[in-house]
C-alpha positions as CSV (number, residue, x, y, z in Angstrom):
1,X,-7.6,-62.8,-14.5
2,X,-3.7,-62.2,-13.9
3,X,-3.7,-59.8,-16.6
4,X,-6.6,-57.4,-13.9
5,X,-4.4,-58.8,-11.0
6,X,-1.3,-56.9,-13.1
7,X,-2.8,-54.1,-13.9
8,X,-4.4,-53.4,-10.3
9,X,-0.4,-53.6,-9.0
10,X,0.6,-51.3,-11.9
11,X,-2.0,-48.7,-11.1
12,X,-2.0,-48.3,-7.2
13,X,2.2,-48.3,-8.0
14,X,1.4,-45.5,-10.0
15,X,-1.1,-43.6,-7.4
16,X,1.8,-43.7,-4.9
17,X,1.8,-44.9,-1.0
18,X,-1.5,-44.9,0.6
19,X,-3.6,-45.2,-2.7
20,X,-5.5,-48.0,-2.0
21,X,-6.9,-46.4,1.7
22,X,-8.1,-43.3,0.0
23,X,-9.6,-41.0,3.2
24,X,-12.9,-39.1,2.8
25,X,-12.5,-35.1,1.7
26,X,-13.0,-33.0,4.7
27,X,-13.9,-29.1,4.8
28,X,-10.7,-27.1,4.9
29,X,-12.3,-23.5,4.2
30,X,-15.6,-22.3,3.2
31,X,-14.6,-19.2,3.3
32,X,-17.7,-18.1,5.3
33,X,-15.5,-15.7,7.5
34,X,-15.4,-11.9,6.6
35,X,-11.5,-12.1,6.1
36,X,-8.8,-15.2,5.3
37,X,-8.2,-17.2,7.6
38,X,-4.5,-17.3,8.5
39,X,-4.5,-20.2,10.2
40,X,-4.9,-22.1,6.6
41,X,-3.6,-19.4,4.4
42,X,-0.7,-17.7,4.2
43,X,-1.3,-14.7,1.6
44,X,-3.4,-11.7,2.8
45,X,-6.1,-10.0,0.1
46,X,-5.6,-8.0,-2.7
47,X,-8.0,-6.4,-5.4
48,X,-7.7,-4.3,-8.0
49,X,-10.3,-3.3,-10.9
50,X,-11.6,-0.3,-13.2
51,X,-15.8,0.6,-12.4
52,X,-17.9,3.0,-12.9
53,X,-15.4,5.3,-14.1
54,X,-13.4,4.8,-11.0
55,X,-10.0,2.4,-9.9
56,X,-11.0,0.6,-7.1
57,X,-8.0,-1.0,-5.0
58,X,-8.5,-3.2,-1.6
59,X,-5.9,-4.5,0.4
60,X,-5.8,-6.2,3.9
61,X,-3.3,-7.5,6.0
62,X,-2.6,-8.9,9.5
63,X,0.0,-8.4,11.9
64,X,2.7,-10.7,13.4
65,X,2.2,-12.8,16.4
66,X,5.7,-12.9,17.1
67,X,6.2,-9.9,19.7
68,X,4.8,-7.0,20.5
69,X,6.7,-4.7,19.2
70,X,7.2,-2.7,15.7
71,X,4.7,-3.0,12.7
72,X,4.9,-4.1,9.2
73,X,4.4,-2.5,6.3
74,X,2.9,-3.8,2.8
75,X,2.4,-1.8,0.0
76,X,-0.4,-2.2,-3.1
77,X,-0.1,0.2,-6.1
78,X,-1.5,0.8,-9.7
79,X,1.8,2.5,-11.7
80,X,2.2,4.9,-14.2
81,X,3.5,4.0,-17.5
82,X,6.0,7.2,-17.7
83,X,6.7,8.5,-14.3
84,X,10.0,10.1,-15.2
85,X,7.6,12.9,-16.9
86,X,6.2,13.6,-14.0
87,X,6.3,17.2,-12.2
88,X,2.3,17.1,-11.1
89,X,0.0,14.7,-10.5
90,X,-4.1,15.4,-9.1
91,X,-6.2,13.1,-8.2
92,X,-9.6,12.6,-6.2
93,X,-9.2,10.0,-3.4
94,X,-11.9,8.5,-0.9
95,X,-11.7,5.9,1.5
96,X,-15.2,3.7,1.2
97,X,-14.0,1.4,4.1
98,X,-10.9,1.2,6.4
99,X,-9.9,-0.3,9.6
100,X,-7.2,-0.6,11.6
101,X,-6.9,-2.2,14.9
102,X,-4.4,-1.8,17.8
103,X,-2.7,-4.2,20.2
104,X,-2.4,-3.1,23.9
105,X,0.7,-4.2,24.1
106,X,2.1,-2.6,21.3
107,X,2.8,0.8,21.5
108,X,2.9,1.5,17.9
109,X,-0.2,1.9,15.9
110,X,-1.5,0.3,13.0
111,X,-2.9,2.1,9.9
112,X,-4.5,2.0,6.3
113,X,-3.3,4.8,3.8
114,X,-4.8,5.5,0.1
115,X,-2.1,8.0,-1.6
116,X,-0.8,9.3,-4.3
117,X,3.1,8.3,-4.2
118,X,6.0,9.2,-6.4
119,X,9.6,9.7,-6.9
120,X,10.9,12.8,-8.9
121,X,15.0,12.8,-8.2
122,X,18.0,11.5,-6.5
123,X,20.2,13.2,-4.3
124,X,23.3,11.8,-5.8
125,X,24.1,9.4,-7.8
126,X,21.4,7.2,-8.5
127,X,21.5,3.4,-8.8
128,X,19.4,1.7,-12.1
129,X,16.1,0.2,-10.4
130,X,17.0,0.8,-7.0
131,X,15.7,3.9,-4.6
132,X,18.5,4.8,-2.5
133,X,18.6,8.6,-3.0
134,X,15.5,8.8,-4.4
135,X,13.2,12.0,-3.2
136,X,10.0,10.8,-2.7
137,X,6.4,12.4,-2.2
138,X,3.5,11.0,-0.9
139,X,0.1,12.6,-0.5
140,X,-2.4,10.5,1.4
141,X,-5.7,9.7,3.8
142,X,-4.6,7.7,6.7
143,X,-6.8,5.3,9.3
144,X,-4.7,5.0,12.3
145,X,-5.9,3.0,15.3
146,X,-4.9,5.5,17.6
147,X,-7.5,6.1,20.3
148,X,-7.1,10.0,19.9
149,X,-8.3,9.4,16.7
150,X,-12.6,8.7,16.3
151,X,-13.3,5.4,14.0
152,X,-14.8,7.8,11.2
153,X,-11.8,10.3,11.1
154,X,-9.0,10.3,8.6
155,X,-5.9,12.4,8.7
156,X,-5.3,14.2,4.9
157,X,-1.7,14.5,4.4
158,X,1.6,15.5,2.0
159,X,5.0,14.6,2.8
160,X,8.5,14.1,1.2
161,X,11.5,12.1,2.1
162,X,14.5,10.6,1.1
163,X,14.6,6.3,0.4
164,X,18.0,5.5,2.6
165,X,17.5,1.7,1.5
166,X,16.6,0.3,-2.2
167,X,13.2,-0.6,-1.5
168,X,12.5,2.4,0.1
169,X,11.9,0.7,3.2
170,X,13.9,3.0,5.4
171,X,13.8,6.4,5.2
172,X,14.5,10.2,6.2
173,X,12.1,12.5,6.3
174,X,12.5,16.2,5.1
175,X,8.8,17.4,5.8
176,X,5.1,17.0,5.7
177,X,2.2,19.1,5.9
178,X,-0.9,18.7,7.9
179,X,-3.5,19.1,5.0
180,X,-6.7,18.4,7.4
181,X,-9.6,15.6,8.4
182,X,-11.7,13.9,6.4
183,X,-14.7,10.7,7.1
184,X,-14.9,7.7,5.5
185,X,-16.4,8.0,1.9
186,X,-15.8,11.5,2.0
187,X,-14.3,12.7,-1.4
188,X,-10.4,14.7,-1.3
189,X,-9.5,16.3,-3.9
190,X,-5.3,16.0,-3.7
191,X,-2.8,17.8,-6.0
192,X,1.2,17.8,-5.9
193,X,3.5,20.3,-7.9
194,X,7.1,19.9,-7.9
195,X,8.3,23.3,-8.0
196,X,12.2,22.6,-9.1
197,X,12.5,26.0,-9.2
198,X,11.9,27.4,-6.0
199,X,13.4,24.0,-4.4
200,X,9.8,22.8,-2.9
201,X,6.9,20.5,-3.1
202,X,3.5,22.3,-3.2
203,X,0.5,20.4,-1.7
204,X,-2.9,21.3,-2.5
205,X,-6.6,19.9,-1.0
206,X,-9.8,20.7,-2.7
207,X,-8.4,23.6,-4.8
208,X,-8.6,25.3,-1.4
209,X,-5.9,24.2,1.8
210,X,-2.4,24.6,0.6
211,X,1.0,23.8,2.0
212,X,4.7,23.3,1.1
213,X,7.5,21.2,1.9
214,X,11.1,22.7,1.1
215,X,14.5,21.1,0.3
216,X,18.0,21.9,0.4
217,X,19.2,18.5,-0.5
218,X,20.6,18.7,-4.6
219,X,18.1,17.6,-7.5
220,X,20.0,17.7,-10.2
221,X,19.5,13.6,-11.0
222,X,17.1,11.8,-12.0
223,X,15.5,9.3,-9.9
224,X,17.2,5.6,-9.4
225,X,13.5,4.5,-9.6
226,X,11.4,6.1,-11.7
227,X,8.0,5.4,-10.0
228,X,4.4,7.3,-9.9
229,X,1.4,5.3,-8.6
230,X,-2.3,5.6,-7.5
231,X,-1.7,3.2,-4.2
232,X,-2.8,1.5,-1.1
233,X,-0.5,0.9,2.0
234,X,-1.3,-1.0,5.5
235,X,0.6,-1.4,8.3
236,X,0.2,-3.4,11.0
237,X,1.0,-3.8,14.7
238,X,3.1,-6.9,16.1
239,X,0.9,-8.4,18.7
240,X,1.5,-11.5,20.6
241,X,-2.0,-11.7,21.8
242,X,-3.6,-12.7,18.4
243,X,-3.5,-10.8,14.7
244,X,-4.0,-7.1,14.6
245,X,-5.8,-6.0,10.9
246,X,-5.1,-3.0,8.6
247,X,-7.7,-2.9,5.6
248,X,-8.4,-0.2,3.2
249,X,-11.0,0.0,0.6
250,X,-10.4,3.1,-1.8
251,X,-11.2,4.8,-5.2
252,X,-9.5,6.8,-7.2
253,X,-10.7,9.2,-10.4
254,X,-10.2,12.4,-11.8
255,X,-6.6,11.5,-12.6
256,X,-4.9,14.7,-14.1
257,X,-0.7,15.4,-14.7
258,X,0.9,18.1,-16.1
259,X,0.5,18.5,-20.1
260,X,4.6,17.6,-20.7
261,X,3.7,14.1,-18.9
262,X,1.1,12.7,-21.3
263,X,2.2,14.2,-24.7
């Protein structure tokens, strides 16, 4: 008997403070909502997987509550394994689902972009792993939840710019091109040349709407950051009066570079 007596002490010693008043379990998420519950979570969602001959990539996140002002930005992308070859890239993109939802008293707007993204020099000289310098390209569909803009619209874009911070979350712009509308689920077709050459970016949709963005800035280094990627990016307005939401749920096939870059 003193022996059980002993070893009962040892063991709730062992279990801690409070181990002999164990509580019942009570439900802290079934996850029976459409989306995570920030309230109990604090990561948004993220997926990212090869089918049918397609790379599917889904991201969703949810603004701050803090103000009512500015947005944040989060970024979700599959890289290349050696961007520094890059000079083109092609790829087909379509949005299957996106959202992106405004606050009123915010006057910024949240979006959802899919996009082909990369960095092909540095203005100066460049830093090891760090952007600052770095000229970079996107070429994208974007949700905005700009009233102007109807719920089944998407704006097709290119643009270039140069990173003024080393995460490449500041920036100046040196042009874009208006590349046209698309729907939701609707295939694009997007390619991008570097044309060193002639000092330009050459944007291409569906073989058929073209535009260019030039540069006079100097190319002759290579990027700080080498980077190429099939991507996802949300951002999302600060509203005090509860979470605003940017999701996007893209694919991405037909992925094609010049020959230099993959032999």
């Amino acid at each position: 008997m003193r022996g059980s007596i002993m070893r009962a002490v040892v063991l709730a010693t062992a279990l801690g403070p409070g181990a002999a008043s164990a509580q019942d379990f009570v439900v802290y998420d079934d996850f029976s909502a459409s989306s995570m519950d920030l309230s109990r979570w604090v990561e948004s969602e993220r997926r990212r997987e090869v089918a049918g001959k397609q790379l599917a990539i889904l991201q969703r996140d949810h603004g701050s509550t803090s103000s009512d002002s500015g947005v944040s930005g989060q970024s979700f992308s599959t890289e290349l394994s050696f961007p520094g070859r890059v000079t083109q890239i092609s790829a087909r993109l379509r949005m299957l689902e996106a959202a992106a939802t405004p606050c009123a008293a915010n006057p910024s707007f949240s979006a959802a972009r899919a996009r082909l993204i990369g960095t092909f020099f540095n203005t100066g000289t460049p830093a090891s792993g760090s952007f600052t310098g770095d000229v970079m390209m996107q070429a994208y569909l974007r949700k905005s939840s700009d009233p102007a803009e109807s719920a089944e619209t998407l704006k097709v874009v290119g643009s270039v710019l140069v990173c003024a911070s080393s995460d490449c979350n500041t920036s100046r712009p040196i042009g874009s091109v208006d590349l046209g509308q698309a729907t939701i689920g609707q295939p694009v077709l997007l390619q991008v040349e570097w044309d060193r050459a002639g000092k330009r970016f050459v944007f291409r949709r569906d073989d058929t709407v073209t535009g260019e963005v030039a540069y006079t800035v100097s190319d002759g280094s290579a990027p700080g950051r080498p980077y190429m990627a099939l991507a996802t990016r949300t951002e999302t307005a600060a509203c005090s009066a509860g979470h605003t939401t940017s999701f996007v749920d893209a694919r991405f096939d037909n992925v094609l570079l010049n020959r230099t870059a993959v032999w």
